[in-house]
C-alpha positions as CSV (number, residue, x, y, z in Angstrom):
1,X,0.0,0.0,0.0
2,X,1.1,3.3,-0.4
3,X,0.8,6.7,1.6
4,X,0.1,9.3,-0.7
5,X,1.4,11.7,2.2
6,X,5.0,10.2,1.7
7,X,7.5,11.6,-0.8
8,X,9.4,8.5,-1.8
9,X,7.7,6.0,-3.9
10,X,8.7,2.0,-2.7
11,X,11.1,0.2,-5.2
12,X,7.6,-2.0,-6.2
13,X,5.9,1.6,-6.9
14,X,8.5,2.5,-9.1
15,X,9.2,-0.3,-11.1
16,X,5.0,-0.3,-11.7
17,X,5.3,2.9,-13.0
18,X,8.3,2.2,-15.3
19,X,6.4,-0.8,-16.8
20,X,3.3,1.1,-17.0
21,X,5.2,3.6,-19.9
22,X,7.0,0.9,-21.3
23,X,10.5,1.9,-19.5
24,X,10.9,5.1,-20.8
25,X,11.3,8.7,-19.6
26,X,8.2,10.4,-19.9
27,X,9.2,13.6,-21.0
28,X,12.2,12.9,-23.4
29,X,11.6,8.9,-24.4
30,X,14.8,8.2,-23.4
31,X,15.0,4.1,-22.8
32,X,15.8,3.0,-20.0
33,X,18.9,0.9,-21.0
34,X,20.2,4.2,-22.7
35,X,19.8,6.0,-19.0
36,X,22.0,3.5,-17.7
37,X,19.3,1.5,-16.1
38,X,18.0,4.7,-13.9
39,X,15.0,5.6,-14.2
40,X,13.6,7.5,-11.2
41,X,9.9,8.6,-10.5
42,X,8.7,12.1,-11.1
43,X,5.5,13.5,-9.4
44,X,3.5,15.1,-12.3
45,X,2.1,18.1,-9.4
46,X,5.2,18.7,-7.8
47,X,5.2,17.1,-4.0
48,X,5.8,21.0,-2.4
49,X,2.8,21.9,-4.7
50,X,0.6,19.1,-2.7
51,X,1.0,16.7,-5.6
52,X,0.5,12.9,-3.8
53,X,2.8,9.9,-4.2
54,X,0.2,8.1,-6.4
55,X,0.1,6.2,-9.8
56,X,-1.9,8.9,-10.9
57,X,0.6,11.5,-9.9
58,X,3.9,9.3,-10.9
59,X,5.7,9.4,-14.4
60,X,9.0,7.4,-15.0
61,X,12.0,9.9,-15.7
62,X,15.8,9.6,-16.3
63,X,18.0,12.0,-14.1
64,X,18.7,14.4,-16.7
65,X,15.2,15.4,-17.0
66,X,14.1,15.0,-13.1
67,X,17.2,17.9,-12.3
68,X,15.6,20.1,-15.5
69,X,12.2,20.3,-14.4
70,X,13.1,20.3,-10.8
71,X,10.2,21.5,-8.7
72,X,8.3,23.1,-11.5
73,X,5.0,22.3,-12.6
74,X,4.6,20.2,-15.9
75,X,3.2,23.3,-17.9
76,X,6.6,25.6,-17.0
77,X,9.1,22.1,-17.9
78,X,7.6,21.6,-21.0
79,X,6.9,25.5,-22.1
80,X,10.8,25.3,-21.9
81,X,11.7,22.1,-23.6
């Protein structure tokens, strides 16, 4: 079960995700062999923002573009891309 209150996704959560978009970065598509097997989770609504740790809320997404969009919401990270 998960908390929604929690920040941190369990290791179960986040490979779920992962499978779920076919083990690719949402944002850039990057696979996840390419991203050197990393592949982190992302809240869509930013955690600080009140986003929850839920599937709904959870996209896979390699480090490079987790540091880029940061804390920003998903309409200011992709207005930028």
């Amino acid at each position: 079960m998960v908390d929604g209150r929690s920040r941190h996704a369990y290791p179960s959560l986040r490979d779920y995700v992962e499978r779920l978009h076919g083990h690719e970065c949402f944002y850039c598509g990057v696979d996840a062999v390419v991203a050197k097997g990393y592949l982190g989770v992302d809240h869509v609504i930013p955690f600080c923002a009140g986003g929850m740790t839920a599937i709904e809320n959870l996209v896979p997404c390699c480090e490079v573009c987790n540091q880029k969009k940061g804390k920003a919401p998903l309409s200011t990270f992709l207005a930028k891309k």
